[in-house]
N, C-alpha and C positions, 0 to 999 in steps of 0.2 A: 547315652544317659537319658533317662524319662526325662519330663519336664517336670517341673515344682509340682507339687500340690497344691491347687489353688486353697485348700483352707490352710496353709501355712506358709506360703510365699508369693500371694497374691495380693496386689496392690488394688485391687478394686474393690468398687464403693458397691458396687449391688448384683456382683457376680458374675457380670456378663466377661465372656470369653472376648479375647483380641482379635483385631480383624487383621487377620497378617496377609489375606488372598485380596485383598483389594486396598483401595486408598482410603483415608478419612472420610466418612460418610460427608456428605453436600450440606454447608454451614446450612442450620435451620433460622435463615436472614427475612425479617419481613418490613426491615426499614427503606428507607431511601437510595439507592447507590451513592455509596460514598466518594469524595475525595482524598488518597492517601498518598501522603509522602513518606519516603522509607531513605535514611539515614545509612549513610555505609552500605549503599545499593549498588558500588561495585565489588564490595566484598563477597566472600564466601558464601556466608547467612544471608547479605544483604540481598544478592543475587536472587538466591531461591525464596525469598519472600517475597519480592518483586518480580518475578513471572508469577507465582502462583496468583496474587493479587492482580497481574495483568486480563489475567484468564478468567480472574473468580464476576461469576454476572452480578454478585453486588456491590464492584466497584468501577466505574465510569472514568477515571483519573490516577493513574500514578504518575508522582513525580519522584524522581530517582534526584537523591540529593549526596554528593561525593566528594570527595578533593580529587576525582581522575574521572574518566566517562569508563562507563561498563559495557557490557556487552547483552546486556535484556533492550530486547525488541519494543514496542511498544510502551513504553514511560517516555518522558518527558524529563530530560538532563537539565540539574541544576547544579553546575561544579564550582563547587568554594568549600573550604574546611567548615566545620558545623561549630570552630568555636569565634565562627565571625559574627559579631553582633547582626551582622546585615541578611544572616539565614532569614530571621524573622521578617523582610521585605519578600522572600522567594515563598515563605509560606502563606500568601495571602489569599484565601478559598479554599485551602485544605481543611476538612473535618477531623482527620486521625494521622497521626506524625508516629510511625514504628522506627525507634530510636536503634540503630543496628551500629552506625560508626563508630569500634573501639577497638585500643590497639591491642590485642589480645598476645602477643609474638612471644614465644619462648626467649628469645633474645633483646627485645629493648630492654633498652636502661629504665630502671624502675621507676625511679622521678620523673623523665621525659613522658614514660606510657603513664603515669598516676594522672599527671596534668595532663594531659589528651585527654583522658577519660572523664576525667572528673567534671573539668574543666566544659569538656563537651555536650557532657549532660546538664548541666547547671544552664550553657547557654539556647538549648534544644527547648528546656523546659520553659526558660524563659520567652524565649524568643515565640513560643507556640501560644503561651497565652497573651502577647502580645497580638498575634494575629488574628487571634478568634478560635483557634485551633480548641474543638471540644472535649476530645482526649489522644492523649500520649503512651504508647506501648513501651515499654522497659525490657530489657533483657539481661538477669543477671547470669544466679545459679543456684540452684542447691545446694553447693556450698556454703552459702550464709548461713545456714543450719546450724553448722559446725559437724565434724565428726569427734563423737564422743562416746565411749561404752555405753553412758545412761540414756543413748538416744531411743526412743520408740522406735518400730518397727510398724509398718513405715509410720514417717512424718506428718501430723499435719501442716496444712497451710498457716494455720497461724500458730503454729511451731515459734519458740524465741528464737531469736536469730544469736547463735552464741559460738560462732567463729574468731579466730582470734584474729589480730591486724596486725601481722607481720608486713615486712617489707616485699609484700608480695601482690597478687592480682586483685585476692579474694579482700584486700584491703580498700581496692578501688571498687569493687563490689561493694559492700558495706555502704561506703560512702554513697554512692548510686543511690543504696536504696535508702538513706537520709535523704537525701534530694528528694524521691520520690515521695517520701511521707510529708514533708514540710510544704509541698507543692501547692495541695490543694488550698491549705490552710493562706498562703502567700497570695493563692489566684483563685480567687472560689469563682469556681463555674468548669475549675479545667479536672479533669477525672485521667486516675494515673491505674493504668493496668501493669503488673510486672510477671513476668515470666520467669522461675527457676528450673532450666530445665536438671538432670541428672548428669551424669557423664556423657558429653555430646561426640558423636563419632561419625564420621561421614570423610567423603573426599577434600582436599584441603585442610582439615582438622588436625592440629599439636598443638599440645598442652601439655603438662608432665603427666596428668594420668594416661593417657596414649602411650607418653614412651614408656611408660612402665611395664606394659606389653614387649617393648625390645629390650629388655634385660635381659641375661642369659638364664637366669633364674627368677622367679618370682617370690619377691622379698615377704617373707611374713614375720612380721615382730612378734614375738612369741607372748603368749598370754592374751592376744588382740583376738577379736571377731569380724575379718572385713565382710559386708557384704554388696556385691557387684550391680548396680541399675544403671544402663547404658539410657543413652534418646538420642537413635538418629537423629542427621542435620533434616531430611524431608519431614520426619514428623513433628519435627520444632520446628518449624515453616508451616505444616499445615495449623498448629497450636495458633501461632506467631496471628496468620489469618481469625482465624478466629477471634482471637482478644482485638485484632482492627475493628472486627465488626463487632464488638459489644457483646459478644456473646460470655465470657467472661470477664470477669474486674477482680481489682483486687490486685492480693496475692494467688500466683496459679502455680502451682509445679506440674510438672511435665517429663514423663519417660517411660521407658517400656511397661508394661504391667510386670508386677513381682518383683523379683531380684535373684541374683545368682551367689550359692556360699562360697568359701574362697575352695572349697572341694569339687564341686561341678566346676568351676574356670580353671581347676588345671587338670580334671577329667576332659572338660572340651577341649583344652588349647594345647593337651601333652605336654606343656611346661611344666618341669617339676617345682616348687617349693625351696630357697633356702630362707629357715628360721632362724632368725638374730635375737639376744637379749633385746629388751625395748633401750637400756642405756648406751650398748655399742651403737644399732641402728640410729638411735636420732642425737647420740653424741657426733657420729662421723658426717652428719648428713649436715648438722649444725657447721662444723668445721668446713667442709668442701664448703658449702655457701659463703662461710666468712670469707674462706680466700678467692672469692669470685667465681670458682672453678663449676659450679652447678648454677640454673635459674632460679631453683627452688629453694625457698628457707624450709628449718627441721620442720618449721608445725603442717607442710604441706604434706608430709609422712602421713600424719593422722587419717586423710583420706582414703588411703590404704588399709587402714590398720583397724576404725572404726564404721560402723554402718550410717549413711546417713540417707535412705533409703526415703525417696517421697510416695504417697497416695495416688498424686494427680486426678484426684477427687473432683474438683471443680470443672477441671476440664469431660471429664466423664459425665458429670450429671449433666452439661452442655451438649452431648453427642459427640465429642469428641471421642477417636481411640484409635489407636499408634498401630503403625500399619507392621512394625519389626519385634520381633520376640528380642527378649535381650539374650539368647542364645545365637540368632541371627546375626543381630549387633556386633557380638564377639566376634565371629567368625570376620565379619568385615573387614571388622578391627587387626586383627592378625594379617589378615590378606593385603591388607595396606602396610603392615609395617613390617612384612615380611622382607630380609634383610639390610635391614638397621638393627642397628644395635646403640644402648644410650643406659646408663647409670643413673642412679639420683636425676633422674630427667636431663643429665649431659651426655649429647649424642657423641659416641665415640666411632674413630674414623681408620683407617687405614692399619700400620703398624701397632697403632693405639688398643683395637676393637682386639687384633690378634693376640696381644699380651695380657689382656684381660680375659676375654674368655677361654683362653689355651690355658689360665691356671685354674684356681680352684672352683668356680663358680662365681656368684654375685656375691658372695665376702669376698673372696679377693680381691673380682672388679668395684666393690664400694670402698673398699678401706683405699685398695694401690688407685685410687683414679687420681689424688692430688700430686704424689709422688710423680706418675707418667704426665702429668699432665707442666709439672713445675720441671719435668727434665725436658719435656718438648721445647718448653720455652728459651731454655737456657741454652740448646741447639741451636735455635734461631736466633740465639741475639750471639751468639759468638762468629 
């Protein structure tokens, strides 16, 4: 398949081509070396933000702030959960706090991870302007957007945020980015950068848009237009750097240049397409969630279904730009989830995976996954 046309699926602000042969150009920094602590810097994100920031020559200091010690080289461990009021004693001399610890897990309990998140961020913010700390990094999604038909193509940054809050992630998202608006106004002098990136993909990464990828078909609600914008984890680590250093503020979205129609993604990935009514698909989706059986509620469908494609405008006029094509991206993406298999974002396993995909496709496997799923259980409790 060619690549997009850049005058009709190009996400750039002033034309310039992706640098996919090399890494993010060298932040153009001419302040002081900073001090940074980074949040959830045993995790995944946290991780690759905190080497890069180990490395970068305009930072002198990381402190790696966790509930477990990691395994980055050179930072400075500070392990306590971040919704201890006493973070704000460990952040004393820091300039810039990249807020990364949050429970993202396709499987926590949704009240436990809301309160973690929410929770965490509330005490991060506080606790930073308690210290002196000058500015705070955020990391939600482009999700806040919402996916909708009427959405532009792509997004601006100061796009309304018109996601709905379901019993789901993009709920704790939301709330985040409350936090981050009332922030200043609570602490004036503290400056809150936020990061949305697109569909993030990399090593360690699940979420239900990933498993979407391991269906045996790919679900398209009929009548819909999805269109595909991956951001690797490295180049939302290199973003990540950058808003430490002040190079952007604000609202920032973040992801490949352009976007892919749901025609090129199953031209690249050879998955064929099964097309559902919109009322079967997000009647059944609604159902399996009621009875526990999926992570996802129905309105998580719409991600799929509608385009919510960003700019990444601001990052670009800063020098920023994404080292992966989102043709690249995919490939990845496949390459990692190359045998799993998972429905409505519920990974199916053994006997399970075989009864599902040995019948009709992904309507079979979406409608029968409560059924198989409510007979597994009944085996096990007898």
């Amino acid at each position: 398949m060619s690549s997009p046309p850049s005058d009709v699926r190009s996400g750039l602000t002033g034309g310039e081509d992706a640098q996919t042969d090399a890494g993010p150009p060298t932040p153009a920094y001419g302040g002081k070396p900073l001090t940074v602590a980074v949040t959830g810097a045993a995790g995944v994100l946290g991780e690759r933000v905190a080497r890069r920031l180990v490395d970068s020559p305009h930072v002198r200091r990381v402190l790696a702030v966790d509930d477990r010690r990691g395994e980055v080289p050179g930072v400075q461990w500070r392990v306590l959960d971040v919704r201890d009021p006493a973070v704000a004693e460990r952040l004393a001399g820091v300039d810039v706090v990249v807020h990364l610890a949050m429970d993202l897990g396709m499987e926590s309990d949704p009240r436990t991870r809301s309160a973690y998140n929410v929770r965490g961020a509330q005490t991060v913010l506080t606790a930073a302007a308690a210290a002196g700390v000058h500015r705070v990094v955020l990391c939600t999604s482009a999700m806040v957007y919402g996916a909708l038909p009427d959405n532009e193509v792509p997004l601006a940054e100061d796009s309304e945020l018109r996601a709905t809050e379901e019993a789901s992630l993009v709920g704790d998202l939301l709330e985040i980015e409350r936090l981050a608006r009332r922030a200043p106004r609570a602490h004036p002098g503290l400056q809150i950068t936020v990061l949305r990136p697109a569909v993030v993909v990399g090593p360690g990464i699940d979420t239900v848009l990933t498993r979407h990828f391991e269906a045996p078909r790919l679900l398209v609600v009929a009548g819909s237009r999805p269109c595909w914008q991956f951001c690797h984890l490295d180049d939302l680590a290199a973003a990540l750097e950058y808003a430490a250093l002040g190079l952007v503020e604000g609202e920032v979205t973040v992801g490949c240049d352009g976007w892919l129609e749901q025609e090129d993604v199953e031209e690249l990935s050879g998955i064929r397409r099964m097309e559902l009514p919109a009322s079967l698909a997000l009647g059944t989706a609604a159902r399996l969630h009621r009875l526990g059986l999926t992570p996802a509620p129905a309105g998580d469908l719409a991600y799929t279904m509608y385009p919510w494609v960003v700019s990444g405008s601001r990052l670009h006029e800063a020098g920023w730009r994404p080292r992966h094509t989102n043709e690249e991206v995919l490939a990845e993406l496949l390459s990692q989830v190359a045998g799993k298999h998972a429905v409505a974002g519920r990974r199916l396993g053994g006997k399970e995976a075989a009864t599902s995909l040995g019948a009709a496709g992904a309507t079979v496997a979406l409608i029968g996954t409560a059924a198989l799923v409510r007979r597994a259980r009944r085996h096990r409790r007898i």
